[in-house]
Each structure stands twice: as C-alpha cells, then as structure tokens.
TORKOL-4160 file (C-alpha; in steps of 0.2 Angstrom, whole numbers, padded with zeros to 4 digits, m for minus):
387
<pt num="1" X="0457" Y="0896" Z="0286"/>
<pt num="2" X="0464" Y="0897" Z="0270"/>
<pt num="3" X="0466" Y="0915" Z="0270"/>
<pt num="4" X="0476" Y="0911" Z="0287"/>
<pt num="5" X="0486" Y="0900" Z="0279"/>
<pt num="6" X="0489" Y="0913" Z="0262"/>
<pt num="7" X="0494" Y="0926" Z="0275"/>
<pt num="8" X="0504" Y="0915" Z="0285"/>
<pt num="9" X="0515" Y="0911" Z="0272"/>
<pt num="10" X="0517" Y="0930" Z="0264"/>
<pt num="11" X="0523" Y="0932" Z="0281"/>
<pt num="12" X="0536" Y="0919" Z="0281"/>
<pt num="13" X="0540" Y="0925" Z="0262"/>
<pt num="14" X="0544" Y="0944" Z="0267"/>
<pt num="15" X="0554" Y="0939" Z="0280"/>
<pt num="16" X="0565" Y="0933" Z="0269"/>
<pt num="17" X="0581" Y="0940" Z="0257"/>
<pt num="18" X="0573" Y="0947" Z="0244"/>
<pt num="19" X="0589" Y="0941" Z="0234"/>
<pt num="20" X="0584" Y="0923" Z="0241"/>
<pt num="21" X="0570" Y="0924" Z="0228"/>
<pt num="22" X="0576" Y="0936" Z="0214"/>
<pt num="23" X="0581" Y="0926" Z="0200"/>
<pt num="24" X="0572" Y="0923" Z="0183"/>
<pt num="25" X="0563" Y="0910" Z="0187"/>
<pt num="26" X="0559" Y="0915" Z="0205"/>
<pt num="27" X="0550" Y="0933" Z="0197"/>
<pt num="28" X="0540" Y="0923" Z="0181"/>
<pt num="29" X="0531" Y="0914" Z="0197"/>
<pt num="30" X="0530" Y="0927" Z="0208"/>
<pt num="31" X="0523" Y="0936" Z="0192"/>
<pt num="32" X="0511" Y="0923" Z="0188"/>
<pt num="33" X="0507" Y="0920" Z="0209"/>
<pt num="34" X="0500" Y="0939" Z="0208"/>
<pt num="35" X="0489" Y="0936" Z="0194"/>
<pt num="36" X="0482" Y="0923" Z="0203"/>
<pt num="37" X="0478" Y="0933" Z="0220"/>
<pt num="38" X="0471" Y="0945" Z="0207"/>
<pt num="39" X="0460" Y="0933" Z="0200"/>
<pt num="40" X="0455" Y="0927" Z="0217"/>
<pt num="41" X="0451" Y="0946" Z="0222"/>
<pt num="42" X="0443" Y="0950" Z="0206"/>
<pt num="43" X="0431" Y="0932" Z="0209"/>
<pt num="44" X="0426" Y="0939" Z="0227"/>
<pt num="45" X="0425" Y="0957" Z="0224"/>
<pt num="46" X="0409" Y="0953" Z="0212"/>
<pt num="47" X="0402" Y="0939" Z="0226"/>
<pt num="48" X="0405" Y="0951" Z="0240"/>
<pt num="49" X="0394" Y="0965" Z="0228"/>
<pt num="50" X="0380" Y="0952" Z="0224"/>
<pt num="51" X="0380" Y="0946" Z="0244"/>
<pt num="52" X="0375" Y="0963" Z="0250"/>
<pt num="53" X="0384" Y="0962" Z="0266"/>
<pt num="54" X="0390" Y="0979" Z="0260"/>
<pt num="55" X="0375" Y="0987" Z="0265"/>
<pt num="56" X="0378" Y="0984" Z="0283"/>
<pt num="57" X="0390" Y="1000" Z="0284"/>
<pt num="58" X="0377" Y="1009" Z="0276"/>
<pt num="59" X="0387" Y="1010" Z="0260"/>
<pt num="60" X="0376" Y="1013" Z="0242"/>
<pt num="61" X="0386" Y="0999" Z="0234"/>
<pt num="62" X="0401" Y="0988" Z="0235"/>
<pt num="63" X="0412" Y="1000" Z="0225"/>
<pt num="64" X="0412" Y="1015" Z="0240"/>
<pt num="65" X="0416" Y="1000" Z="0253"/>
<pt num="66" X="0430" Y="0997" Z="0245"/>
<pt num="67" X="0437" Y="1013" Z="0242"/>
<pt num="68" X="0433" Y="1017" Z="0262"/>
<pt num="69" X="0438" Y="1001" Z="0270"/>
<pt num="70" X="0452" Y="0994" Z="0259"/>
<pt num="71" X="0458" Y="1013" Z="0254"/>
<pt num="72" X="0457" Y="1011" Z="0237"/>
<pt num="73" X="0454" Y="1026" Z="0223"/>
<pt num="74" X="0436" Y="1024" Z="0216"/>
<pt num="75" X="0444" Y="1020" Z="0198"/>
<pt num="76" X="0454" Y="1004" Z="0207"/>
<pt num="77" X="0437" Y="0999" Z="0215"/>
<pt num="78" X="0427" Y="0999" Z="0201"/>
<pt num="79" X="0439" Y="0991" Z="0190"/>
<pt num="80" X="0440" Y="0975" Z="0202"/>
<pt num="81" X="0421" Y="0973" Z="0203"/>
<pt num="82" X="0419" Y="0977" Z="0185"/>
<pt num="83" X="0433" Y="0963" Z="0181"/>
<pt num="84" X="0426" Y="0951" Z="0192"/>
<pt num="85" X="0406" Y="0952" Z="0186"/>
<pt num="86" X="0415" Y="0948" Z="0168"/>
<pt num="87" X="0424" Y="0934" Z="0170"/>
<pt num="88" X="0408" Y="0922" Z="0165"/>
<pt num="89" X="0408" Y="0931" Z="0149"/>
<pt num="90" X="0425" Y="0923" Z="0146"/>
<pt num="91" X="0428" Y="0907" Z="0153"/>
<pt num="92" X="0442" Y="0903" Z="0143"/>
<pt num="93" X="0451" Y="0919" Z="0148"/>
<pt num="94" X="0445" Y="0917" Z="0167"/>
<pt num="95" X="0455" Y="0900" Z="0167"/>
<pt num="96" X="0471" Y="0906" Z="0161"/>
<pt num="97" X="0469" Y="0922" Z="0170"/>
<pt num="98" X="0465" Y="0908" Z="0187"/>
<pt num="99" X="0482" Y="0899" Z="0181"/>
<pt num="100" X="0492" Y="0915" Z="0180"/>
<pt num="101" X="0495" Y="0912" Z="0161"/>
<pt num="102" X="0488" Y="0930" Z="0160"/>
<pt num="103" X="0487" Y="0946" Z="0169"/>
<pt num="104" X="0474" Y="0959" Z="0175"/>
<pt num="105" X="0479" Y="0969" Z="0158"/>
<pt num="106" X="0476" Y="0954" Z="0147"/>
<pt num="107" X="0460" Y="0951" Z="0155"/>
<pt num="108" X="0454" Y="0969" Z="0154"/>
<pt num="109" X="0462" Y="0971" Z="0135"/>
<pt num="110" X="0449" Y="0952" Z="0132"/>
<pt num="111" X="0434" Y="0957" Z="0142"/>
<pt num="112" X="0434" Y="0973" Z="0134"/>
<pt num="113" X="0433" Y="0965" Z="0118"/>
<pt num="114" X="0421" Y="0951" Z="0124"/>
<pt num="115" X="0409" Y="0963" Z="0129"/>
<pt num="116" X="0410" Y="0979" Z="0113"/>
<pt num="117" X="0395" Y="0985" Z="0104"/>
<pt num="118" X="0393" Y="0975" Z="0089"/>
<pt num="119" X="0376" Y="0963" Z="0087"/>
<pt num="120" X="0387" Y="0950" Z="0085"/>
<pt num="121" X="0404" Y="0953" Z="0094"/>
<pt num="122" X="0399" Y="0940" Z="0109"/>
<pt num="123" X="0396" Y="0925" Z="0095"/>
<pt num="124" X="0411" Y="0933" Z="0086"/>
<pt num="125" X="0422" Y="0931" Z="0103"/>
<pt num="126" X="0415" Y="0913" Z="0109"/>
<pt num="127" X="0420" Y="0908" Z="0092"/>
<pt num="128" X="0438" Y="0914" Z="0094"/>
<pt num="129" X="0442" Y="0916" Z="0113"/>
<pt num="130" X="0453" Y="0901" Z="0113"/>
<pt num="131" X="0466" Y="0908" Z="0098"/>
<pt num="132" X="0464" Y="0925" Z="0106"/>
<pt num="133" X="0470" Y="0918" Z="0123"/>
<pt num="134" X="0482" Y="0910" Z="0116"/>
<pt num="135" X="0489" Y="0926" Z="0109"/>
<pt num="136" X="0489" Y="0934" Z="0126"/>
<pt num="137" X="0498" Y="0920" Z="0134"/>
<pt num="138" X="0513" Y="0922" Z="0120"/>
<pt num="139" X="0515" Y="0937" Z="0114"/>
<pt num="140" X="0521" Y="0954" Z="0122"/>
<pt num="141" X="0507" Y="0965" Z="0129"/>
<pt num="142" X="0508" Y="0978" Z="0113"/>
<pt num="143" X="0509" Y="0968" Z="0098"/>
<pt num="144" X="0495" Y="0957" Z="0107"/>
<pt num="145" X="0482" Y="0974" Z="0110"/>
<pt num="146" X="0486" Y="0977" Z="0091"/>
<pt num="147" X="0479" Y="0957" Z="0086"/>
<pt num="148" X="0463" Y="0965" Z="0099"/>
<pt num="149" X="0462" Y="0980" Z="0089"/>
<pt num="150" X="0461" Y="0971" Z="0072"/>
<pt num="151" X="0449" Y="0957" Z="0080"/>
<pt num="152" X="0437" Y="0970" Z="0084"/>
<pt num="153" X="0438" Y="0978" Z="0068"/>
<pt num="154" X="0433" Y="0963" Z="0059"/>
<pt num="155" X="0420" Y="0958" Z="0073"/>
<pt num="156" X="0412" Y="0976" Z="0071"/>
<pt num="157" X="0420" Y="0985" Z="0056"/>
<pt num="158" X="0407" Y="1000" Z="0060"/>
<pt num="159" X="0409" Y="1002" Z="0076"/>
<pt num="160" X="0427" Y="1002" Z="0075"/>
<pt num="161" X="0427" Y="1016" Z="0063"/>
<pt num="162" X="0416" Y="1027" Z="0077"/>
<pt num="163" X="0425" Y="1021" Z="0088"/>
<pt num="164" X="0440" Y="1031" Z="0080"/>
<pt num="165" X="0430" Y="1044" Z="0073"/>
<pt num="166" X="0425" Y="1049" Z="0091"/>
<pt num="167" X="0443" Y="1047" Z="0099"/>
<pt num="168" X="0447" Y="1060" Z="0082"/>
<pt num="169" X="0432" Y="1073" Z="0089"/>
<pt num="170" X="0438" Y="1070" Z="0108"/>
<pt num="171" X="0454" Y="1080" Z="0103"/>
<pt num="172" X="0457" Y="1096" Z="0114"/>
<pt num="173" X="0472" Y="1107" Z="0120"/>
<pt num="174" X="0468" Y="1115" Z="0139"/>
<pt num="175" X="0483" Y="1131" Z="0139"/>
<pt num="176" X="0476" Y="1145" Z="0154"/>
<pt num="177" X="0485" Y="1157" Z="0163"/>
<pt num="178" X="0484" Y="1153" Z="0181"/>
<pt num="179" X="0491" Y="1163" Z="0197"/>
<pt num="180" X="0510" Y="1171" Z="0198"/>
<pt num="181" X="0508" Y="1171" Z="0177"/>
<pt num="182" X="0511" Y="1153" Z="0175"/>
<pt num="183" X="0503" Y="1144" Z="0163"/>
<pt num="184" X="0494" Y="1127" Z="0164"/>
<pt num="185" X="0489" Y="1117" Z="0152"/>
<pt num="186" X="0484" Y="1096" Z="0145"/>
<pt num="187" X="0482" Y="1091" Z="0126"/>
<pt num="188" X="0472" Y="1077" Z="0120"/>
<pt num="189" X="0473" Y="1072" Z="0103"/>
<pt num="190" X="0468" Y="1057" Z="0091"/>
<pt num="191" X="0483" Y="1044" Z="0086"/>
<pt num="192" X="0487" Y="1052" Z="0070"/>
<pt num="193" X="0489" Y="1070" Z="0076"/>
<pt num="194" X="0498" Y="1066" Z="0094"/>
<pt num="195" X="0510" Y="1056" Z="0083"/>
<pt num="196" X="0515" Y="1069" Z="0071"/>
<pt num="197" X="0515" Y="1083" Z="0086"/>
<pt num="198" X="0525" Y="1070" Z="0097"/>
<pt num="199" X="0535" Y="1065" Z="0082"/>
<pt num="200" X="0541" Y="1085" Z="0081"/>
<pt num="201" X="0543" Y="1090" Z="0100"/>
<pt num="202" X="0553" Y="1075" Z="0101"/>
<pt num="203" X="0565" Y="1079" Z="0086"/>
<pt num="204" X="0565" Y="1098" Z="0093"/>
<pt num="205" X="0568" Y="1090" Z="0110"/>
<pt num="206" X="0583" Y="1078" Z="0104"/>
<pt num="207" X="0591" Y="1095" Z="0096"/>
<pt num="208" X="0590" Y="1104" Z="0113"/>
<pt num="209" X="0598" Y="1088" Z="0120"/>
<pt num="210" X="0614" Y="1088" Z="0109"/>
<pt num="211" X="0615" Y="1105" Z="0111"/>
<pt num="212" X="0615" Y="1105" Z="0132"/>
<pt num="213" X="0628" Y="1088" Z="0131"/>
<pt num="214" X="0640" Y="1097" Z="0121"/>
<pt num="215" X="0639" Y="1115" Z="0135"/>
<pt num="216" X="0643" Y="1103" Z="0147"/>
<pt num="217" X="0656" Y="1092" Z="0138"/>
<pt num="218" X="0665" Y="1107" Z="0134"/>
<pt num="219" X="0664" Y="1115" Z="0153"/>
<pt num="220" X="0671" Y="1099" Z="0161"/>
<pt num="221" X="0681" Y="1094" Z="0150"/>
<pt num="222" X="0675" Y="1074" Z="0149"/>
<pt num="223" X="0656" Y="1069" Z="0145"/>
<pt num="224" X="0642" Y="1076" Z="0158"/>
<pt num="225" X="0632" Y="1063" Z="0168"/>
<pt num="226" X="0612" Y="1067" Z="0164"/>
<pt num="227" X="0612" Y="1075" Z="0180"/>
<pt num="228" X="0625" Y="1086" Z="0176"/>
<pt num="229" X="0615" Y="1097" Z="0162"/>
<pt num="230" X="0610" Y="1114" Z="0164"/>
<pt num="231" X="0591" Y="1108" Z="0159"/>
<pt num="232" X="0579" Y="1092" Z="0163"/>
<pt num="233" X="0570" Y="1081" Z="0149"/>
<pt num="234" X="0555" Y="1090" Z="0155"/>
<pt num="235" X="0563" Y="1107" Z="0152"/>
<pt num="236" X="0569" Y="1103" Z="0136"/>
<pt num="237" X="0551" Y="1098" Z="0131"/>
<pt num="238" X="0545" Y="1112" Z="0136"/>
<pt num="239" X="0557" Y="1125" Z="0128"/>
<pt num="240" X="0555" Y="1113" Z="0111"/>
<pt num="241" X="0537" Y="1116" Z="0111"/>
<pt num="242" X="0540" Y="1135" Z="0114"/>
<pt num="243" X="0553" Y="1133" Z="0099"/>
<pt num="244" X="0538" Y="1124" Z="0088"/>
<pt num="245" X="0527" Y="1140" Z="0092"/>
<pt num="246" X="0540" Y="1153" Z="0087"/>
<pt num="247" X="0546" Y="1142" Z="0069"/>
<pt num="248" X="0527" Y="1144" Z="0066"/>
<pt num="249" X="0526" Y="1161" Z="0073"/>
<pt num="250" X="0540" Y="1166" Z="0062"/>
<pt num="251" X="0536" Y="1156" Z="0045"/>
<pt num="252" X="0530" Y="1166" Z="0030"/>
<pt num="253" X="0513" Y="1167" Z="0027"/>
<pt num="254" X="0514" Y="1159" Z="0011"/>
<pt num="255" X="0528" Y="1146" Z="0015"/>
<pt num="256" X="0525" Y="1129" Z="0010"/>
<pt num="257" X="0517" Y="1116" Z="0025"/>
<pt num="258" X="0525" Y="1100" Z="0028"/>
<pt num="259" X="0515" Y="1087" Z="0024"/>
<pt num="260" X="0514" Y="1072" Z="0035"/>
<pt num="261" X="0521" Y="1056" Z="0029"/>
<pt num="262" X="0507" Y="1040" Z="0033"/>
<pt num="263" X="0516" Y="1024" Z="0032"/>
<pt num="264" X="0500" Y="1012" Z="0028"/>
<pt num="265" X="0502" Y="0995" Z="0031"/>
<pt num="266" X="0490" Y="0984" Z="0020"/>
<pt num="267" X="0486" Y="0966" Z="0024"/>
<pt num="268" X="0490" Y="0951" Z="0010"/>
<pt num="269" X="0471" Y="0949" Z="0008"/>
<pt num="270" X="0467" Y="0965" Z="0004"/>
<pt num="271" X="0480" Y="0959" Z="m0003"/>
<pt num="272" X="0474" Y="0945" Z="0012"/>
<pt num="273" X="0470" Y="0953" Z="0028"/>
<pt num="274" X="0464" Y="0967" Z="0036"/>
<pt num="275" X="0480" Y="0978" Z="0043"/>
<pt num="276" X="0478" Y="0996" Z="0044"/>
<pt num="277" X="0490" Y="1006" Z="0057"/>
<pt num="278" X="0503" Y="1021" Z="0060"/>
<pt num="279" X="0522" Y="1019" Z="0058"/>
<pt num="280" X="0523" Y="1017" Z="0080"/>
<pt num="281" X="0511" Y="1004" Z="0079"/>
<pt num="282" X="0495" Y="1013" Z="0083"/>
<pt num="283" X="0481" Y="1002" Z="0074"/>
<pt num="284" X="0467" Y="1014" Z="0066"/>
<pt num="285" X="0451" Y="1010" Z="0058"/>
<pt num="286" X="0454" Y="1016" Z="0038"/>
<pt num="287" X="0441" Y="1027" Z="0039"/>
<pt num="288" X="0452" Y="1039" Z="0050"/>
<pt num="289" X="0462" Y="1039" Z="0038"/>
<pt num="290" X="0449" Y="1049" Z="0025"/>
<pt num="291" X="0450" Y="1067" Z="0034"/>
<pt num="292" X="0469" Y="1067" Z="0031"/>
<pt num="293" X="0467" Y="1061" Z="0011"/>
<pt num="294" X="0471" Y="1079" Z="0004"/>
<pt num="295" X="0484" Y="1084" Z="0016"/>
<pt num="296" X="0497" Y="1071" Z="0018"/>
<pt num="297" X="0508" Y="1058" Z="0008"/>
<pt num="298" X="0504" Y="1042" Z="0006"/>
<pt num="299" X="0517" Y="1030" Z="0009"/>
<pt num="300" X="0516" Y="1010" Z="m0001"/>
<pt num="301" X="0528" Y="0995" Z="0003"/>
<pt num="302" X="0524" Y="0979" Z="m0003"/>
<pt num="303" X="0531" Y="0964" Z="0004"/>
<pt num="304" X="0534" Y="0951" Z="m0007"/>
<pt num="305" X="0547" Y="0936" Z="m0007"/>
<pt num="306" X="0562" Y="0940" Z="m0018"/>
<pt num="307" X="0560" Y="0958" Z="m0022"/>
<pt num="308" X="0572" Y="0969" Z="m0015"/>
<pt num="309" X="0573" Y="0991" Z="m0019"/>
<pt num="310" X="0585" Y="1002" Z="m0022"/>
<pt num="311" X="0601" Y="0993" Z="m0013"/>
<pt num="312" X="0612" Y="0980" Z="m0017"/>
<pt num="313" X="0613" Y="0963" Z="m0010"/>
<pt num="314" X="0632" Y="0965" Z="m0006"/>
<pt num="315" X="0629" Y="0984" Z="m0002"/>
<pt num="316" X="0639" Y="0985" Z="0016"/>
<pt num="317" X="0624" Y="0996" Z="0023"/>
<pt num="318" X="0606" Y="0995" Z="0021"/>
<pt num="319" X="0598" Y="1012" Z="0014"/>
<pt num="320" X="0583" Y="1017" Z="0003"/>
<pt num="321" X="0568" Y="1008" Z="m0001"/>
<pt num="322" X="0577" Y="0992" Z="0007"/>
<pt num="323" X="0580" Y="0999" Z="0022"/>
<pt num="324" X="0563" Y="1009" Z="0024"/>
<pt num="325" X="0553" Y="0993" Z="0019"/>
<pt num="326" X="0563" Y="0983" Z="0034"/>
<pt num="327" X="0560" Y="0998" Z="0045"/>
<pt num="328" X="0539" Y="0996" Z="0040"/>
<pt num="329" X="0539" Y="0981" Z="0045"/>
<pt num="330" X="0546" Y="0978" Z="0060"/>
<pt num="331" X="0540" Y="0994" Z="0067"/>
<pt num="332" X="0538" Y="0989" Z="0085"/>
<pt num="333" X="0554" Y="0993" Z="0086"/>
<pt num="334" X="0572" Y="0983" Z="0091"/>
<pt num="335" X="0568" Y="0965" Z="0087"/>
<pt num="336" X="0577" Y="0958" Z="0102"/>
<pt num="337" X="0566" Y="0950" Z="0113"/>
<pt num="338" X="0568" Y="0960" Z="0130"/>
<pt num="339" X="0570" Y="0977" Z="0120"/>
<pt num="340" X="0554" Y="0991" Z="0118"/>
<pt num="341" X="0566" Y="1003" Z="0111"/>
<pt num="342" X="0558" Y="1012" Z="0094"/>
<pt num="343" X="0562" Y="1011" Z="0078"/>
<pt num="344" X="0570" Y="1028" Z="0074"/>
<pt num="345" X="0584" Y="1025" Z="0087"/>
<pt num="346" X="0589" Y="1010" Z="0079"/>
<pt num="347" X="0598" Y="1003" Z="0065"/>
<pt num="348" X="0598" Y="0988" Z="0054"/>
<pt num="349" X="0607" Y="0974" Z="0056"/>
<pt num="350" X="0611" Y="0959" Z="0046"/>
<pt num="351" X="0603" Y="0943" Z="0050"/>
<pt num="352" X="0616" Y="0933" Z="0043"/>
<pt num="353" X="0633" Y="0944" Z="0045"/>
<pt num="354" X="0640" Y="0955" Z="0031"/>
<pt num="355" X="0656" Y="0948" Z="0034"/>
<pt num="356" X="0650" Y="0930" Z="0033"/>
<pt num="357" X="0644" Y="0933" Z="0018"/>
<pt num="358" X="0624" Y="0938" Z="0022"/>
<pt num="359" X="0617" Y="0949" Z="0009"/>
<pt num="360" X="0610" Y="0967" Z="0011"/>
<pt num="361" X="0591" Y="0961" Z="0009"/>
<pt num="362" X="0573" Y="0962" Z="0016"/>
<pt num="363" X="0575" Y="0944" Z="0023"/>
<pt num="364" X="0591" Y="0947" Z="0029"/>
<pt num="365" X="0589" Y="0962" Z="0038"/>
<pt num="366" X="0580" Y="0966" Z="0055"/>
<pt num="367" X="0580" Y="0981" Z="0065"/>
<pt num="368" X="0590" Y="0982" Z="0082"/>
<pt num="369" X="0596" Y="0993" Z="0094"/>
<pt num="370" X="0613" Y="1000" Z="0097"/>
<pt num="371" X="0616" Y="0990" Z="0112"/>
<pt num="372" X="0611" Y="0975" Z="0106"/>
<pt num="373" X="0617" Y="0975" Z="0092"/>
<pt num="374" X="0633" Y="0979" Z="0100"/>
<pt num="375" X="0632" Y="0967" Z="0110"/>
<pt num="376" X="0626" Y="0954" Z="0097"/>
<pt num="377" X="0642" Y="0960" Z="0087"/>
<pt num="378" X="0651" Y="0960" Z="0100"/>
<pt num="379" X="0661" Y="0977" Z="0095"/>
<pt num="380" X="0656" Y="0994" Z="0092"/>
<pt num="381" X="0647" Y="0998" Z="0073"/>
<pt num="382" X="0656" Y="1004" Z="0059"/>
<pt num="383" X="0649" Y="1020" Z="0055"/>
<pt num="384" X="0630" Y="1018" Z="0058"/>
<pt num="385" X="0627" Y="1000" Z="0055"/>
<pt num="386" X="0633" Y="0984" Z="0060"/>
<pt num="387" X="0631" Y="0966" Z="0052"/>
C-alpha cells in the first residue's frame, strides 16, 4: 500500500511542469527526497538478500536478481546490497543518510571508513561518527573525503601508508597497436605522478588551445565559438601528449630533468596536526612521499599570524611568497561557495578592497575565479588581479 501510495504520487509529480518545481528550494528537497528512496532501497536490497525469496528464480544470490529483473550492471547491484548490510555499522550515518541530510556518496565515503583494516578502526569510528557526520552534512563532498582521509590516517597510520604504497605499485600505462594501425591505450598512476603528467598535458594542452583560438580569430575576423576550432579538447590532448613524447624524444642526453615541485602542507601539531597532501588537494600518507626525496623540491610555507613574505601590504597586487602562501592554502581552488574552479586559473583577490584601503596580506587575500571575482567587483580586473 505505501508503495501504491509513493508511486501514485511520482505519477502526479512528472505530470507536472518541471519549472513548477525547479527553484532552489524545490531541487535541495527533491535532492534530499532521493536520498531517502535510496536509503529506503539500500534498507530492503539487504532484507530482500537475507529473505531468500531470491532463490525462487533460481538465481545464486540477490546480486544477479537484481541485475536480471531490475536491469542493473553488477557493479550498481552489489553497491546497493553492499550499502544496505552496512548501515548497522553506522547508525549515526544511517539516520542522516534516512533523513536526506546525506547522500549515497557520503554514506559510501563513511561506511568505507567504518569498516578499514585497522584493530581498532570500528572503536576509532564509534568514538567519532557523530563529528564525522556532522562533517558530511556541512561540508562540500571533496574537502569532506579529505577530513576521511586524515581520519583514517590517524585511526590506522600503517594501513594508510600501504594503502598508498600499493595505489603507488598499481601504476601501469596499456599503449598497443590495434587493427587499421590505430593505437589504443589507458594509464593508471599513483597521485603524485598523475598529478605531475596531468599538470604537463594540461599546460601543453592550454598552448595548443591558444594557438587553434587565434587561427580561427584571425580567419573570421571576430572570436571563434568552441565549435568553431579546427581541433576538440580531446584532439588537443592527444596531440599534447604526442608533443611531450617528441620534447623528450628530442632532449639531449645529458640535459638537465625538471624536478617536480611538492607543495607539503604540515599541520600546527606537527606543528599540531596531521596534514600531509598535494597542491590539488590529493591527501597522501607521508611515507609516499619517501620514493620522491632525491628527485624533487621540497616546497615550506608556514602559516603564522602576522607574518607576511616578500610583498608589501599596500602593494596593488599580490605576488611572491605572499601570493604562493595564499595560493597553498586555499588550494581547493575559487573560494566562492558554488565554484570548483582550480587554483591555477585563478587570481587573488582582496578580501577587504584595495581601493578601500585593504592591505595586500595573507589574511586579506583569498583566491577566486575570474568570474567571480568580476562579478564580486562588479567590473573587469586591472591587469591580472582585482581587489
């Protein structure tokens, strides 16, 4: 009967103008309403599995019914079942994840962590489920997988550190020639290697962009829609990672390497806490670190109240160690709420205006966006920066 009743009104509900129901507040609860039918699916998923009634259709288990009668992929079927069987391990999650305070990737980021390989990770977790909640029902699903990463850390230093160490030996590059002399291929590497090979295709990629929107500027006479250029972002990636091939190919033997630069955020308690992650945000255990001692530079920033580096307070711009300490830290990128852009396409804006007399300063400065912060200025940027 109450599943009558649910499908009675989703009936009455698609029926309707979707712009009937399309405002903010209409999205948060149809947002939060989904989480709950999740929860719901999850909750009867793992009482359908220990029921049995499965077996009637002669399937081995509950997760190939699913994936027959309800069309799922496998990988869909066994996430439910697997989510649903864990949600007594974490009853605190499973309320807010009932309530629609959380969703299916909040849940999976906490049961993950609930259930890791550490002696003493469950006790570790009962202890602190509530703040960790907490954290998911507030916080923006990245910064809040990077509290989970240095949770587990602390709950199981050792097993994070193999943890990283075997993500580090699962790396692998797959490049074959296949029929008609194309070649195929997939990469899988650990975070500190993708990010410096991403870091390069993406610079190489940006160039070959530049390059194709000035062709076409200068063909039409006016500036090109994306459409309009002679190659697609996935062309461009590839022809930048043919062009990082041929630089090497082409490099003397006995040039000098670029080293990579590691950005290594430490906590106050160590100076006081455990912090330990990539410039992009990626959070590493610091024995992954180790393997790159010799052939890399080590980048230090302290944060400390009242210390500023190599820039003025009434500078007009922010630049060197100022500038680089503001971009450290807030390296999730553009600091505006409804913003994931990185930090490298931004600039750094003053808090309290330049013209208003707010000084070029660590506390005064924060990353943003171009957009934003033209539209927080409400004009274009001088140059590169606006305050």
């Amino acid at each position: 009967m109450e599943l009558e009743n649910l499908e009675r009104d989703l009936d009455e509900l698609t029926r309707l103008d979707p712009f009937s129901y399309a405002d903010r507040t209409s999205i948060i609860a149809l947002e939060r309403l989904a989480a709950r039918l999740e929860f719901c699916v999850a909750q009867a998923v793992a009482a359908f599995d220990a029921g049995g009634e499965w077996a009637v259709n002669g399937a081995r288990g509950a997760t190939p019914w699913l994936s027959t009668r309800c069309h799922l992929p496998l990988s869909v079927a066994r996430a439910q079942l697997r989510r649903g069987r864990a949600l007594r391990s974490v009853p605190l999650a499973a309320e807010a994840f009932s309530a629609g305070e959380i969703g299916v990737a909040q849940i999976d980021s906490l049961v993950q962590a609930a259930t890791g390989p550490g002696p003493d990770t469950a006790a570790a977790f009962a202890r602190d489920e509530a703040l960790l909640v907490e954290q998911a029902k507030t916080m923006k699903f990245a910064p809040f997988c990077a509290v989970l990463a240095y949770w587990t850390q602390l709950a199981y230093p050792d097993g994070a550190e193999e943890s990283d160490l075997e993500r580090r030996a699962r790396r692998d590059v797959y490049l074959t020639k296949s029929v008609h002399d194309m070649y195929l291929g997939a990469m899988t590497l650990d975070p500190i290697s993708g990010a410096i090979v991403s870091k390069e295709l993406t610079r190489l990629e940006q160039q070959l962009f530049e390059a194709d929107w000035a062709k076409a500027k200068a063909e039409l006479g006016r500036d090109p829609k994306i459409h309009e250029l002679w190659r697609t972002s996935a062309q461009r990636r590839a022809d930048a990672l043919v062009e990082m091939a041929t630089r090497s190919a082409s490099a003397p033997a006995d040039a000098r390497r670029p080293e990579p630069l590691f950005t290594v955020l430490v906590g106050w308690e160590t100076l006081y806490g455990r912090i330990s992650q990539l410039a992009d945000g990626s959070v590493l255990s610091p024995a992954t670190l180790v393997p790159w001692m010799n052939g890399a530079y080590f980048e230090r920033i302290v944060f400390r109240p009242g210390v500023r580096a190599e820039c003025s307070v009434r500078a007009r711009f922010f630049t060197g160690g100022t500038r680089r300490a503001i971009e450290v830290r807030d390296h999730q990128g553009c600091t505006h709420e409804y913003c994931e852009e990185p930090v490298e396409n931004c600039q750094i804006d003053h808090i309290v205006p330049y013209g208003q007399g707010g000084e070029t300063t660590q506390e005064n400065g924060r990353v943003m966006c171009p957009g934003h912060n033209r539209d927080r200025n409400g004009r274009e940027p001088p140059d590169e920066e606006d305050g």
